[in-house]
PDB file with one MODEL, atoms N, CA, C and O in Angstrom:
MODEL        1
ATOM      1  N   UNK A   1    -213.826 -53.812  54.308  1.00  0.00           N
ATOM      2  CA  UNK A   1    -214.512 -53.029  55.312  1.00  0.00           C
ATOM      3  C   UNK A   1    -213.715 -53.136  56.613  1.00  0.00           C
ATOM      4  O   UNK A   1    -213.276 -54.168  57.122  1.00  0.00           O
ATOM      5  N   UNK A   2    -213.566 -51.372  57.238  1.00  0.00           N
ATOM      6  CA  UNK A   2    -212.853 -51.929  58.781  1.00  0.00           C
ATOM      7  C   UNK A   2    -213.532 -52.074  59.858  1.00  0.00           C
ATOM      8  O   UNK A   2    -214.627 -51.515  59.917  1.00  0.00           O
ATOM      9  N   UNK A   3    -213.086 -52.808  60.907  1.00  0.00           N
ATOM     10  CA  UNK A   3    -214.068 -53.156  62.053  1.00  0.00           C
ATOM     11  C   UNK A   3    -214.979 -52.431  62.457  1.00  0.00           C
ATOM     12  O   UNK A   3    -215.889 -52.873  63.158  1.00  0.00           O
ATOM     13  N   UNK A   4    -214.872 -50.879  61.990  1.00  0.00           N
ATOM     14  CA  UNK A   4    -215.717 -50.076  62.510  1.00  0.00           C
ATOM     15  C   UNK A   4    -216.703 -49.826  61.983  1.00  0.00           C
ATOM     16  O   UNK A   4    -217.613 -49.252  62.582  1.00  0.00           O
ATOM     17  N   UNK A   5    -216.787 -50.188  60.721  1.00  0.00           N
ATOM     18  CA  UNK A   5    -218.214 -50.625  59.570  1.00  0.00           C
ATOM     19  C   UNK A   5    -217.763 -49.511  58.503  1.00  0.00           C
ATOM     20  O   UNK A   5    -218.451 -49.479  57.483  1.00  0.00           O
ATOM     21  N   UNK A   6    -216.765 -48.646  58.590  1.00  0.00           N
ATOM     22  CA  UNK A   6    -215.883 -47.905  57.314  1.00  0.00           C
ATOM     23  C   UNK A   6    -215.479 -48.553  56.730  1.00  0.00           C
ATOM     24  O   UNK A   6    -214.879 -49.478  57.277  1.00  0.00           O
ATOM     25  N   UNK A   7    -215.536 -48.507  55.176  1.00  0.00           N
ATOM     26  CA  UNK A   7    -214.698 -48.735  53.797  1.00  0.00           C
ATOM     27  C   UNK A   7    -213.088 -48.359  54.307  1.00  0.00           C
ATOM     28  O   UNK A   7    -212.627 -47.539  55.102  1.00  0.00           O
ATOM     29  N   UNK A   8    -212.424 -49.535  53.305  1.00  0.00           N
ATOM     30  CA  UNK A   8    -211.235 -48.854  53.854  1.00  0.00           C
ATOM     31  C   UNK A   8    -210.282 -48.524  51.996  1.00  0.00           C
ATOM     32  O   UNK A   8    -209.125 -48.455  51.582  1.00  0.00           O
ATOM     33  N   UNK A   9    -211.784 -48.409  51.402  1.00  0.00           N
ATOM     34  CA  UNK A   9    -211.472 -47.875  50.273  1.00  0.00           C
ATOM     35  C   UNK A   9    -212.018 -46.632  49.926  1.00  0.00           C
ATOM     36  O   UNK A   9    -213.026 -46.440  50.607  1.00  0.00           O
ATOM     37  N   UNK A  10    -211.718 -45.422  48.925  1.00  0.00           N
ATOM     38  CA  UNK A  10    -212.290 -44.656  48.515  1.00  0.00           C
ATOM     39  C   UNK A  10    -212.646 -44.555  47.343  1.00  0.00           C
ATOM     40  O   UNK A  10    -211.521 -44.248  46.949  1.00  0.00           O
ATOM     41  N   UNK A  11    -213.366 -44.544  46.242  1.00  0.00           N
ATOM     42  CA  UNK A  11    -213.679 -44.081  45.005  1.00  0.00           C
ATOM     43  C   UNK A  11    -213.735 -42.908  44.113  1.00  0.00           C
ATOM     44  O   UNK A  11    -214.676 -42.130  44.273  1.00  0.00           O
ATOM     45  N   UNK A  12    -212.857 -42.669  43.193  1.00  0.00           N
ATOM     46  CA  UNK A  12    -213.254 -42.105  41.956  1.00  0.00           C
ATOM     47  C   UNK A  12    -213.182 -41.796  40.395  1.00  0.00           C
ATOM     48  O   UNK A  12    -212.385 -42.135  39.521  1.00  0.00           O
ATOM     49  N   UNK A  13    -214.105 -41.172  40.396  1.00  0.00           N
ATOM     50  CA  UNK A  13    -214.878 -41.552  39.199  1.00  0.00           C
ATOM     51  C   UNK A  13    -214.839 -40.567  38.287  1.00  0.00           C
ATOM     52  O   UNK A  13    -214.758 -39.474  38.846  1.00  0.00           O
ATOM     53  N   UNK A  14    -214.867 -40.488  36.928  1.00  0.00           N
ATOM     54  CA  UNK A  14    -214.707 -39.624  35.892  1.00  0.00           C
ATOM     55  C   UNK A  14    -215.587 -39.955  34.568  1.00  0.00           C
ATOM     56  O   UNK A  14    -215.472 -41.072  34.064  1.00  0.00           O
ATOM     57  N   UNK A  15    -216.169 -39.318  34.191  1.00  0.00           N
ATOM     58  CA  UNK A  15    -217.376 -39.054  33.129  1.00  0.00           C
ATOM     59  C   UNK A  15    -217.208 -38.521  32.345  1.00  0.00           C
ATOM     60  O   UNK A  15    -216.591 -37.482  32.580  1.00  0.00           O
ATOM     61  N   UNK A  16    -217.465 -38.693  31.367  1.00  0.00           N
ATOM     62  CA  UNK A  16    -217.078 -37.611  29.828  1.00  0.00           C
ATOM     63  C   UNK A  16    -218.253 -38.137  29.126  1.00  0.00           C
ATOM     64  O   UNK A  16    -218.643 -39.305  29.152  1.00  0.00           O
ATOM     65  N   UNK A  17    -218.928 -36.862  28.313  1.00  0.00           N
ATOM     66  CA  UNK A  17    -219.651 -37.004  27.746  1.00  0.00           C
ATOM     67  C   UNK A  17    -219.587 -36.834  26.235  1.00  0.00           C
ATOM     68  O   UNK A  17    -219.717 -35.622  26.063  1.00  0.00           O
ATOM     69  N   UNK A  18    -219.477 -37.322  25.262  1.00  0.00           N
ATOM     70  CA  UNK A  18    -218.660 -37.916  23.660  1.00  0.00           C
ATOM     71  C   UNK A  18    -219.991 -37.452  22.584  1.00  0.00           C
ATOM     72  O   UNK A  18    -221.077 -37.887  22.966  1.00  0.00           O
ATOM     73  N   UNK A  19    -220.014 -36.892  21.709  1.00  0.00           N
ATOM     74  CA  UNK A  19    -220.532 -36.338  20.885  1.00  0.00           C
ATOM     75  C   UNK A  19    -220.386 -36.722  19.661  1.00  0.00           C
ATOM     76  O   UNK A  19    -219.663 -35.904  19.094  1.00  0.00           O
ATOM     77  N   UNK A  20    -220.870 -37.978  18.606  1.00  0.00           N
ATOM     78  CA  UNK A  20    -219.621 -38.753  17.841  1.00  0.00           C
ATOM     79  C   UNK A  20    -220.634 -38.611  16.881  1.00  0.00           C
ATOM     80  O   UNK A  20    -221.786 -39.012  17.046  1.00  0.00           O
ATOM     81  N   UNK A  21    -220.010 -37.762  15.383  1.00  0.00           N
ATOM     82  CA  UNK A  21    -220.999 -37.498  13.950  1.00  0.00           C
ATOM     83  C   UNK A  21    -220.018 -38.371  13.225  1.00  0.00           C
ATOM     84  O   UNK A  21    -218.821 -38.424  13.508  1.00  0.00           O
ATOM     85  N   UNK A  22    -220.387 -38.800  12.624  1.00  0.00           N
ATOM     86  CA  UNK A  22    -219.533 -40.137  11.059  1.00  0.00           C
ATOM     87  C   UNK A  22    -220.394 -39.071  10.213  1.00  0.00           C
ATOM     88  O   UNK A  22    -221.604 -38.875  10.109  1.00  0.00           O
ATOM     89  N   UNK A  23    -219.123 -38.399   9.590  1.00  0.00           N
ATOM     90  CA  UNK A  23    -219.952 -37.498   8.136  1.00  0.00           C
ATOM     91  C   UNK A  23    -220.083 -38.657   6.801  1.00  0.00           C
ATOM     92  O   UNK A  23    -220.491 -38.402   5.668  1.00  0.00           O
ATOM     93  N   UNK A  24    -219.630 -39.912   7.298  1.00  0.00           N
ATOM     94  CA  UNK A  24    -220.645 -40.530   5.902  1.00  0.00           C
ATOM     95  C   UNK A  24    -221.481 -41.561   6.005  1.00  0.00           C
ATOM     96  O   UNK A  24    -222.009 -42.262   5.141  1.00  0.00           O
ATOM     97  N   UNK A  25    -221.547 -41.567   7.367  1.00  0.00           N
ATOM     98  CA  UNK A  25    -222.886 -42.473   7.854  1.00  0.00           C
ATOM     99  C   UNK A  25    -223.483 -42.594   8.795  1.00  0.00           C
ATOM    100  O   UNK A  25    -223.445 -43.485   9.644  1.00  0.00           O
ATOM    101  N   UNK A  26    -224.386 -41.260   8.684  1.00  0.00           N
ATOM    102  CA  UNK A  26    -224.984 -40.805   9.971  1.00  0.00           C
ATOM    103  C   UNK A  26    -225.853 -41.393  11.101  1.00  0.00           C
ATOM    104  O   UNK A  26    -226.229 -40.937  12.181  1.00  0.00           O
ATOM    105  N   UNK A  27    -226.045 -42.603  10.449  1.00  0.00           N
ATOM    106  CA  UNK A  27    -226.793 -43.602  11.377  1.00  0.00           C
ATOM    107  C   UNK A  27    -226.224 -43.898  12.412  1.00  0.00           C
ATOM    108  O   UNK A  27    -226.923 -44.038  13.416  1.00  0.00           O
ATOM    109  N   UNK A  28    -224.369 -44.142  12.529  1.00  0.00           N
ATOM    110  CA  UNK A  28    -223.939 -44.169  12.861  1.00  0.00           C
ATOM    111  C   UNK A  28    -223.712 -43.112  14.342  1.00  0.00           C
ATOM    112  O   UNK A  28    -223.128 -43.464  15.367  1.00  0.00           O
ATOM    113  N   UNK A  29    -224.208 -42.071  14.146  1.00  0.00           N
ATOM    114  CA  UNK A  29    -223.626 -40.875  15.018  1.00  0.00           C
ATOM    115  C   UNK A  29    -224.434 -41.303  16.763  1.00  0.00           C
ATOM    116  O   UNK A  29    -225.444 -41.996  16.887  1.00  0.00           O
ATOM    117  N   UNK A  30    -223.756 -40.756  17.753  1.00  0.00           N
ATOM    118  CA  UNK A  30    -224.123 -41.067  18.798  1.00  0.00           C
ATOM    119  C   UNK A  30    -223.539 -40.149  19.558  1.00  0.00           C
ATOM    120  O   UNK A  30    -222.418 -39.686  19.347  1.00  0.00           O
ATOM    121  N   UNK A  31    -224.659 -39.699  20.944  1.00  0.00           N
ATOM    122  CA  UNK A  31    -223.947 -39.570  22.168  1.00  0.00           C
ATOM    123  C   UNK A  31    -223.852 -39.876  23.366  1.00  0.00           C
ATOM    124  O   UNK A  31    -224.988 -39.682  23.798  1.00  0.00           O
ATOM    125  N   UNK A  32    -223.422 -40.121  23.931  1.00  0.00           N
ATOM    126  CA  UNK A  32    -223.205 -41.277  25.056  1.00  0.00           C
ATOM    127  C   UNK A  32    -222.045 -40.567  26.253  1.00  0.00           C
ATOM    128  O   UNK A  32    -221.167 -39.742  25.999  1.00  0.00           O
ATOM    129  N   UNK A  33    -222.343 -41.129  27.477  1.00  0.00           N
ATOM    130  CA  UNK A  33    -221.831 -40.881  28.374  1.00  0.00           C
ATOM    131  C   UNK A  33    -220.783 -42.021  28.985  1.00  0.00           C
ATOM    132  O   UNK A  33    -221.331 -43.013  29.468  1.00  0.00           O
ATOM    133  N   UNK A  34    -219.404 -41.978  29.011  1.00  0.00           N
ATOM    134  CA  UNK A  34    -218.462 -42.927  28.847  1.00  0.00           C
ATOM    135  C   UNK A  34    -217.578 -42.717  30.866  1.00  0.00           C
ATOM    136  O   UNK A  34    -217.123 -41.666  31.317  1.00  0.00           O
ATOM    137  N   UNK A  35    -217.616 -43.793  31.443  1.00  0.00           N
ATOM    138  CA  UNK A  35    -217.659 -43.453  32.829  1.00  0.00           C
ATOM    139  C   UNK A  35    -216.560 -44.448  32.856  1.00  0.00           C
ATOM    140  O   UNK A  35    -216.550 -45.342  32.009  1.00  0.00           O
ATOM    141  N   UNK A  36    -215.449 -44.352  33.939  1.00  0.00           N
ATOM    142  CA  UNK A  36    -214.543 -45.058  34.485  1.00  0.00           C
ATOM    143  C   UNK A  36    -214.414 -44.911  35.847  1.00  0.00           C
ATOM    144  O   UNK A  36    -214.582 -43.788  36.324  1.00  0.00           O
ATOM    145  N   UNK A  37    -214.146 -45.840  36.555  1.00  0.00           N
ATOM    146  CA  UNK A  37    -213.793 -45.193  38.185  1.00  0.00           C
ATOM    147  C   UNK A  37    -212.392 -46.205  38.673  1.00  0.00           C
ATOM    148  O   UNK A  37    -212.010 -47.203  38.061  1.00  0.00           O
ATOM    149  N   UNK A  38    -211.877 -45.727  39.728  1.00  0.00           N
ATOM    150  CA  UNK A  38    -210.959 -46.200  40.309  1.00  0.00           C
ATOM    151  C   UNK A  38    -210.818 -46.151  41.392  1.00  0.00           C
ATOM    152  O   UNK A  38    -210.953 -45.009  41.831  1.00  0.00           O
ATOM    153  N   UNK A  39    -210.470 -47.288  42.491  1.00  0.00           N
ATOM    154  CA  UNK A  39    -210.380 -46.878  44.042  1.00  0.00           C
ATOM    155  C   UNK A  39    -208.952 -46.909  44.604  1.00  0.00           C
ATOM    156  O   UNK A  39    -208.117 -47.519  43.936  1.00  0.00           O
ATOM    157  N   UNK A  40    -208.573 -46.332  45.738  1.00  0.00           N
ATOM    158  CA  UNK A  40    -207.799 -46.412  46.860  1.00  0.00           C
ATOM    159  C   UNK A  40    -207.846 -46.511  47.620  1.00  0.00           C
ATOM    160  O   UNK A  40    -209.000 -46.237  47.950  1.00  0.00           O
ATOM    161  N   UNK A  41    -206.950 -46.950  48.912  1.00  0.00           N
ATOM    162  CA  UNK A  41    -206.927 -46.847  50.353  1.00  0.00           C
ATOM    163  C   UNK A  41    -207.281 -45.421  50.797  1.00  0.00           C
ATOM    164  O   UNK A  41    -206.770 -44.348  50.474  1.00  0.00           O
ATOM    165  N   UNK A  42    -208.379 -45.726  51.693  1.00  0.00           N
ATOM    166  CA  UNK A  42    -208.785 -44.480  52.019  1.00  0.00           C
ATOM    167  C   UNK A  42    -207.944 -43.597  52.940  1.00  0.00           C
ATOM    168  O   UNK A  42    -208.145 -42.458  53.363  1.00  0.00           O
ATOM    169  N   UNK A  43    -206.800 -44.585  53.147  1.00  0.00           N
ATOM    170  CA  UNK A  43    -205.753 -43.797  54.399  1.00  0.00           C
ATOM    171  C   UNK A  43    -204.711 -43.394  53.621  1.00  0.00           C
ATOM    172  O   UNK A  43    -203.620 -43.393  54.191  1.00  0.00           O
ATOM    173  N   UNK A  44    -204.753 -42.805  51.665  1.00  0.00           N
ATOM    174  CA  UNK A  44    -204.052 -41.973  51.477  1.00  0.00           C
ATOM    175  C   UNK A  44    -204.679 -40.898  50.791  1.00  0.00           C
ATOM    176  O   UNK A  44    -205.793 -40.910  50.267  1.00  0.00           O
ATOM    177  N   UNK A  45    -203.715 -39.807  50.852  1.00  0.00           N
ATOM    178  CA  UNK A  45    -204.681 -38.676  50.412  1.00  0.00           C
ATOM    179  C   UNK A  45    -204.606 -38.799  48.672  1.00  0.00           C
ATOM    180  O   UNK A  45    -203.879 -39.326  47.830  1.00  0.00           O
ATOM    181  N   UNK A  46    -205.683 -38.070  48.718  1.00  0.00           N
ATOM    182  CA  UNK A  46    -206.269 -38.378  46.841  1.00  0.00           C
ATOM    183  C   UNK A  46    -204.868 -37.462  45.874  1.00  0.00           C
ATOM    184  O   UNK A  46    -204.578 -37.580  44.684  1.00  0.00           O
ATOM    185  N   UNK A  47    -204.253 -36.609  46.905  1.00  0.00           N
ATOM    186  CA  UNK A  47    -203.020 -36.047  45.608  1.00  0.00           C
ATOM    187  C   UNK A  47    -201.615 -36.727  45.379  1.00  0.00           C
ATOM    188  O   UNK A  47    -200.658 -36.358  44.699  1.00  0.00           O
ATOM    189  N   UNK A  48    -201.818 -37.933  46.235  1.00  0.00           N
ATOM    190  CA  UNK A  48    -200.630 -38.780  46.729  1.00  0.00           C
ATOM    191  C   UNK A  48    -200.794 -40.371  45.550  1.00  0.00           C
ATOM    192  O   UNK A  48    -199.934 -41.251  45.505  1.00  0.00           O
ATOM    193  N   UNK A  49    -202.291 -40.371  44.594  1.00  0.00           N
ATOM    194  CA  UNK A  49    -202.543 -41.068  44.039  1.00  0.00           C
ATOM    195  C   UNK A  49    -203.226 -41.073  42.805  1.00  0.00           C
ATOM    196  O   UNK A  49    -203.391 -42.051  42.076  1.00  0.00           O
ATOM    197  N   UNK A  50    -203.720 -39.595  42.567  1.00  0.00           N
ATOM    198  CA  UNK A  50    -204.677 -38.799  42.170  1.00  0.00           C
ATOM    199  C   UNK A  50    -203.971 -38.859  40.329  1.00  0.00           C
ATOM    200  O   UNK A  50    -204.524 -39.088  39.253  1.00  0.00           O
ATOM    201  N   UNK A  51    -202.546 -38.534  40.702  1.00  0.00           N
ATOM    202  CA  UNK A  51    -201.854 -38.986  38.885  1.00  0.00           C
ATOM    203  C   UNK A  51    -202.334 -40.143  38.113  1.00  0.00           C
ATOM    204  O   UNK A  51    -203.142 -40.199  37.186  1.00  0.00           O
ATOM    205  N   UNK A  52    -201.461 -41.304  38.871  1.00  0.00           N
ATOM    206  CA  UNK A  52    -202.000 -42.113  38.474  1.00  0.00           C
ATOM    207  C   UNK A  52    -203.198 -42.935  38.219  1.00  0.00           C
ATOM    208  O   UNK A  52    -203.379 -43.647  37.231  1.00  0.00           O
ATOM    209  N   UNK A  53    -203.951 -42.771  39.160  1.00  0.00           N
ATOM    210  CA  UNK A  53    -205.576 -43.018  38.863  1.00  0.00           C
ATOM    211  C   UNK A  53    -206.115 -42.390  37.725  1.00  0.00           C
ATOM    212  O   UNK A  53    -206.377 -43.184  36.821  1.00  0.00           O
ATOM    213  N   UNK A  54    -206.376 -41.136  37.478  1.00  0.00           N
ATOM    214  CA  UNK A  54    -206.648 -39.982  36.527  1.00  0.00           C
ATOM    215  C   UNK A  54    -206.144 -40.757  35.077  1.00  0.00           C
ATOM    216  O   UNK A  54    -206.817 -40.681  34.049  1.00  0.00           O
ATOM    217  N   UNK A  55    -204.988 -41.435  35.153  1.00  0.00           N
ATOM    218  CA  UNK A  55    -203.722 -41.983  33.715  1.00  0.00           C
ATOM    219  C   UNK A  55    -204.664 -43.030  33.602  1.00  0.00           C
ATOM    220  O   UNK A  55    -205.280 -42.976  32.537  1.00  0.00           O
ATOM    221  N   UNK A  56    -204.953 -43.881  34.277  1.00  0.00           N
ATOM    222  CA  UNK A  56    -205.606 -45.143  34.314  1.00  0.00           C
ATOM    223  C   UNK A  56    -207.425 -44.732  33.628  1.00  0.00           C
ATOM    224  O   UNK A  56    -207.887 -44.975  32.513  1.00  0.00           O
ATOM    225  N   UNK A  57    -207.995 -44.136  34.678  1.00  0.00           N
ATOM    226  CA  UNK A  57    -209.430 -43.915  33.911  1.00  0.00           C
ATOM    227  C   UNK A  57    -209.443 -43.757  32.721  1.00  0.00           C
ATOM    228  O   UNK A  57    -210.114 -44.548  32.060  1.00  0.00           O
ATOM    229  N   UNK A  58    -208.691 -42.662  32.029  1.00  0.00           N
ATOM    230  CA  UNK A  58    -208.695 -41.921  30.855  1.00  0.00           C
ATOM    231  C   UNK A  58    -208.223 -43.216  29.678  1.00  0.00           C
ATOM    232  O   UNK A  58    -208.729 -43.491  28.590  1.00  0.00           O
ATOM    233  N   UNK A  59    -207.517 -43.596  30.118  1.00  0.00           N
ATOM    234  CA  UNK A  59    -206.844 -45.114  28.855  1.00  0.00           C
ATOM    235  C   UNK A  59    -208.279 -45.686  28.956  1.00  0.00           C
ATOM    236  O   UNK A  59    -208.945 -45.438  27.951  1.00  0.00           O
ATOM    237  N   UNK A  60    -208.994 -46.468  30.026  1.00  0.00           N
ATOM    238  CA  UNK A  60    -209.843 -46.962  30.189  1.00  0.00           C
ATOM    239  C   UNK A  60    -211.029 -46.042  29.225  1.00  0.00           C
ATOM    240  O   UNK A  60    -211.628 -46.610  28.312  1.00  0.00           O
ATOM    241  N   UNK A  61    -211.224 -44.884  29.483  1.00  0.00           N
ATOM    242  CA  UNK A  61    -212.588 -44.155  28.794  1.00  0.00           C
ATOM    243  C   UNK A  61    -212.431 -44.521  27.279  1.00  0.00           C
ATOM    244  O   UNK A  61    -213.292 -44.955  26.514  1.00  0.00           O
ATOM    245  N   UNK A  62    -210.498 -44.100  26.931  1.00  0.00           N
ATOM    246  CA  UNK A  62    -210.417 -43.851  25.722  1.00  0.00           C
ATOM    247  C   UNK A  62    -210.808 -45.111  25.186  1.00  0.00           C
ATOM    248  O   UNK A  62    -211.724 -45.160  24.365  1.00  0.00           O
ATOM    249  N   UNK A  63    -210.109 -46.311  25.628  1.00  0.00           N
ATOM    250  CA  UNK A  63    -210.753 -47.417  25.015  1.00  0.00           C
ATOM    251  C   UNK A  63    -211.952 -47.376  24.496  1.00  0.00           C
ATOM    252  O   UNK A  63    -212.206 -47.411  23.292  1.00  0.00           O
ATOM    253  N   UNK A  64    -212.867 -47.287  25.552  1.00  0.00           N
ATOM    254  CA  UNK A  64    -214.385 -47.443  25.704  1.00  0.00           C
ATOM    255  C   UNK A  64    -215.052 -46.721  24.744  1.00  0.00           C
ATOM    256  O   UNK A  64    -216.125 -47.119  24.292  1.00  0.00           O
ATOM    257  N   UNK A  65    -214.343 -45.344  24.258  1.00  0.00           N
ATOM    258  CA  UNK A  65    -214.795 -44.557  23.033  1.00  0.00           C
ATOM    259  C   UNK A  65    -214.311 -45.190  21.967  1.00  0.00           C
ATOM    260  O   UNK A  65    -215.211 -45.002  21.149  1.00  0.00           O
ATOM    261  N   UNK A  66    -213.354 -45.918  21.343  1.00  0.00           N
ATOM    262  CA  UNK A  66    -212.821 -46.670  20.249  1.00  0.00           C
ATOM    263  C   UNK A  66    -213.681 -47.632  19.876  1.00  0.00           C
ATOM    264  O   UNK A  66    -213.966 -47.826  18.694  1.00  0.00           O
ATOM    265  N   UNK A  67    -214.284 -48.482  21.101  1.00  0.00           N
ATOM    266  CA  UNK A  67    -214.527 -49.548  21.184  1.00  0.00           C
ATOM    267  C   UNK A  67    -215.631 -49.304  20.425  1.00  0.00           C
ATOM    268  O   UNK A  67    -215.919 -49.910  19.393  1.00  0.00           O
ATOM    269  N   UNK A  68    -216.481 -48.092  21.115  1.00  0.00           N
ATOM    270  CA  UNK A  68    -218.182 -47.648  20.665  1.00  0.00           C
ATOM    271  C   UNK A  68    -218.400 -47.178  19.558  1.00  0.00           C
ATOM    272  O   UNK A  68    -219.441 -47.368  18.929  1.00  0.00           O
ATOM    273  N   UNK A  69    -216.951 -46.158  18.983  1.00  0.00           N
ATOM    274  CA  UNK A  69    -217.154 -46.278  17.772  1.00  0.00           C
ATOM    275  C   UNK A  69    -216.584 -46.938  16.491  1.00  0.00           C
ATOM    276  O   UNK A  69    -216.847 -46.484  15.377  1.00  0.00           O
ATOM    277  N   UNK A  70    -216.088 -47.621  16.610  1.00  0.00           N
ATOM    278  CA  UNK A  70    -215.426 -48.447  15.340  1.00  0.00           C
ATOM    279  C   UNK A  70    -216.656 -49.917  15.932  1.00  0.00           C
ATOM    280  O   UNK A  70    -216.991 -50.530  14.919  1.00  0.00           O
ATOM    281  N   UNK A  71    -216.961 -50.201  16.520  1.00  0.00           N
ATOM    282  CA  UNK A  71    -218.312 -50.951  16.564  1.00  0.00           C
ATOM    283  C   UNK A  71    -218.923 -51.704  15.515  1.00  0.00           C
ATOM    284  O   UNK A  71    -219.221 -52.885  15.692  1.00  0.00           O
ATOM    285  N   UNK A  72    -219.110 -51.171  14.543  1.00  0.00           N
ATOM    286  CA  UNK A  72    -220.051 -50.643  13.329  1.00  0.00           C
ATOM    287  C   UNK A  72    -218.934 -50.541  11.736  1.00  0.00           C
ATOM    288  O   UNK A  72    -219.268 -50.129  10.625  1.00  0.00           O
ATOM    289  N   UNK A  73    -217.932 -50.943  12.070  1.00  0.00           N
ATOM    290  CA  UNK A  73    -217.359 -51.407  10.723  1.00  0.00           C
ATOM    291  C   UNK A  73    -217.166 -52.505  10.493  1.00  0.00           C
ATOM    292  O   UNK A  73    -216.705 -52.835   9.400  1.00  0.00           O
TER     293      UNK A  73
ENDMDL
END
């Protein structure tokens, strides 16, 4: 936080929503909302960082979808 009571970070965040059928074991099937976020210095602009953050969430989501569904073997 800076002296002035501002963050001197910014946040964001990315959501995907996953739709997951197992055609041979439907108990299995789920849908779920899979969220990652990432911050920066708020004193750069978001297209100056915006690549790499974006690269980072998405590994992170994808995990998070692997993780949720192989779960269950």
């Amino acid at each position: 936080m800076s002296a002035d009571g501002y963050s001197n970070l910014t946040q964001l965040k990315m959501t995907v929503n996953v739709r997951f059928v197992n055609n041979k074991k439907h108990a299995d099937d789920f849908e779920r909302r899979f969220t990652a976020s990432a911050e920066y210095d708020a004193s750069q602009q978001l297209n100056s960082v915006q690549e790499e953050l974006v690269t980072q969430m998405i590994k992170d989501i994808v995990d998070q979808i692997l993780n949720a569904t192989v779960a269950n073997w």
